[in-house]
C-alpha positions in Angstrom: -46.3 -30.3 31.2 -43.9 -29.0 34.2 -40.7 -27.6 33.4 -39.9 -31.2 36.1 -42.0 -33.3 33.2 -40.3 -32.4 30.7 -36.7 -32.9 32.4 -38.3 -36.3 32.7 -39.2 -37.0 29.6 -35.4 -35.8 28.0 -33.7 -38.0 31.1 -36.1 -41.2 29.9 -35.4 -40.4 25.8 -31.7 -40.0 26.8 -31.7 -43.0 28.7 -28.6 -45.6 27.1 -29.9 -48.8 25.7 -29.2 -52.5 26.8 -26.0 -53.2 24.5 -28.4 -56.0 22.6 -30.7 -52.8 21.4 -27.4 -51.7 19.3 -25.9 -52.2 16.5 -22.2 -52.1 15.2 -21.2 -51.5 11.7 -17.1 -50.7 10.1 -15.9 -47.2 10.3 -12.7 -48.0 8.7 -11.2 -51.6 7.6 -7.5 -53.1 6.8 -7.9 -55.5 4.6 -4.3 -56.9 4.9 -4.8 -57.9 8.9 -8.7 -58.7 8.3 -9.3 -55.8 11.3 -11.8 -53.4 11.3 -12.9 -50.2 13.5 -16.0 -50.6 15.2 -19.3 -48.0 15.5 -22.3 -48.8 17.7 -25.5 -47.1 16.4 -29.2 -47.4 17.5 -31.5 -48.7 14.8 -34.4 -47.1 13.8 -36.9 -49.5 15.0 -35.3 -49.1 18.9 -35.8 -45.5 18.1 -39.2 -45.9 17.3 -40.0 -47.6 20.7 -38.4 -45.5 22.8 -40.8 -42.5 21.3 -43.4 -44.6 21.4 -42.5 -45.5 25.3 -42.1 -42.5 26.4 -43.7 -39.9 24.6 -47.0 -42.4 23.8 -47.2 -43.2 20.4 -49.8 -40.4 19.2 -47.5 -37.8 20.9 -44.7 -37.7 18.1 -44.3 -37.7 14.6 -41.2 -38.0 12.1 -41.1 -35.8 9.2 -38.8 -35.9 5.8 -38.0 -33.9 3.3 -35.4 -34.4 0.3 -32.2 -31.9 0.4 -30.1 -31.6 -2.3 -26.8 -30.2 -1.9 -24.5 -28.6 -5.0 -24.3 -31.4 -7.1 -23.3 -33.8 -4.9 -25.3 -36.7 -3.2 -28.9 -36.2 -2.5 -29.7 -35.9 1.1 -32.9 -36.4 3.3 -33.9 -34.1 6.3 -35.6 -35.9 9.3 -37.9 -33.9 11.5 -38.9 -35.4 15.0 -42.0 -33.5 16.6 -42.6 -34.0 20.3 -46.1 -32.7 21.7 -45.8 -30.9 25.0 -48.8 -29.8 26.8 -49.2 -26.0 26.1 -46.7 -25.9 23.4 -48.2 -28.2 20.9 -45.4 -29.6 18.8 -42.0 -29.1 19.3 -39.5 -30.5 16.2 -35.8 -31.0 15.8 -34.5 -31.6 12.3 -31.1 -33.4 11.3 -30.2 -34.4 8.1 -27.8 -37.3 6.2 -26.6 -38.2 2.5 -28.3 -41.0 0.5 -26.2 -44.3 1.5 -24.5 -46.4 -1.5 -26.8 -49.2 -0.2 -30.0 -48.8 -0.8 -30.1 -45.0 -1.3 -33.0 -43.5 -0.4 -33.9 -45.8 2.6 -30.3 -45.9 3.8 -30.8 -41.5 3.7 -33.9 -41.9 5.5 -33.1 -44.0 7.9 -29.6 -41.8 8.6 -31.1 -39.1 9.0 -33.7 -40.1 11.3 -31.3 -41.7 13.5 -29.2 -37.6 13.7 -32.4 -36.5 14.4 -33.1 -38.8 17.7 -29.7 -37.2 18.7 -31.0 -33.9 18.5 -33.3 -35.2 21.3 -30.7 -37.1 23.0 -31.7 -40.5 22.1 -28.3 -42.6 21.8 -26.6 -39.6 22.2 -24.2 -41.8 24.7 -22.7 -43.2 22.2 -20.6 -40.1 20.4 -18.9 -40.3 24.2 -17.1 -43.8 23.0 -14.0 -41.9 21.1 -11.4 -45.1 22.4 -11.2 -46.8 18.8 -12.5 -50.7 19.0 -10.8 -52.6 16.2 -11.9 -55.7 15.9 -11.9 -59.2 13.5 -13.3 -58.9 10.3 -14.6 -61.3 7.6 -15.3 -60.7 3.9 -18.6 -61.3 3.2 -19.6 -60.7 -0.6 -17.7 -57.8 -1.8 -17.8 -56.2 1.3 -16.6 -57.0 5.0 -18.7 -57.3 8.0 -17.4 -58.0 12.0 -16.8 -61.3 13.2 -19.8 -62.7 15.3 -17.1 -63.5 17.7 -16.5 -60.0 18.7 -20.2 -59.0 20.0 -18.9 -59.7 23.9 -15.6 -57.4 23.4 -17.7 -54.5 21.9 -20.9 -55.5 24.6 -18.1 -54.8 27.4 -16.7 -51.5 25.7 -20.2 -49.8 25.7 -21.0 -51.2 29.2 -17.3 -49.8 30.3 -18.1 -46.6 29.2 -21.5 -46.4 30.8 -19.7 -47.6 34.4 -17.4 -44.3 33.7 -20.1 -42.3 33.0 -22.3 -43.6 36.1 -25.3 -44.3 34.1 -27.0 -48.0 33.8 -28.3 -49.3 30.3 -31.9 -50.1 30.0 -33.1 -53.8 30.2 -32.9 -55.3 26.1 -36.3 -54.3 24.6 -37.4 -52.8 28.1 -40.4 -50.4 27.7 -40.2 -47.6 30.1 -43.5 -46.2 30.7 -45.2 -43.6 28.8 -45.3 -39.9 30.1 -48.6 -39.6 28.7 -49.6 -43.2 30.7 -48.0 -41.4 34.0 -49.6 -38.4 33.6 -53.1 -40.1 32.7 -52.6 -43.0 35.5 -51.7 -40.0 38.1 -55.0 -38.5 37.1 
């Protein structure tokens, strides 16, 4: 792989996602004025794909191991390998807390999702610093954004994309596999 490839390959990973590939979940909430501030992330699964799309699915691996940490919460490392011709693999670790919600799996997931930033996937998003409060509704003991307030938050990422000059991918879009390129160029 070219020192062009892989300049490819990090443009592609770093590529934003269609707002319908994120997610948004409550950074902080008032309870009194049922309003909320708003955090877009990139699930795991969207992740997942965009390794899979453009480093081929047998060309990465994650990796986790437990981290413990003084006493405090347990916490999980994530390990993302990327195979480059010549190099073999390459991995960038992150690492996050076990959530209150479901732990281990919340821990996992976390930290997986740090360490597709270490590779620049999603890494767009920590560029959105303009607070988005939003509607809230309670929802079992805990509170959860109003369905109503997808379009505001859809045009907030898209606004800071336009700033930034860069498009989003299409929703779901595959983008083709450096491994397929390299193959089909063959």
């Amino acid at each position: 792989m070219t020192e062009k490839d892989t300049r490819e390959m990090q443009a592609a990973l770093a590529k934003p996602f269609a707002p319908e590939d994120l997610e948004w979940r409550l950074q902080n909430t008032i309870e009194e004025t049922m309003r909320g501030m708003a955090v877009p992330y990139v699930t795991n699964r969207a992740i997942q794909n965009r390794l899979d799309e453009v480093c081929g699915p047998e060309n990465w691996y994650n990796e986790f191991k437990p981290w413990h940490s003084n006493g405090k919460k347990d916490s999980q490392l994530c390990g993302i390998a990327i195979h480059f011709e010549g190099k073999g693999f390459i991995t960038k670790w992150d690492g996050a807390e076990d959530s209150d919600i479901e732990p281990i799996k919340g821990g996992l997931s976390d930290s997986m999702k740090r360490a597709a930033v270490q590779w620049g996937i999603g890494r767009v998003l920590y560029k959105m610093t303009k607070p988005l409060w939003v509607k809230i509704e309670q929802k079992g003991n805990s509170y959860v954004i109003c369905d109503t307030e997808r379009p505001k938050l859809n045009a907030a990422y898209l606004e800071l994309l336009d700033k930034l000059h860069q498009l989003p991918t299409s929703p779901g879009a595959g983008q083709p596999s450096h491994a397929h390129a390299r193959r089909t160029a063959l």
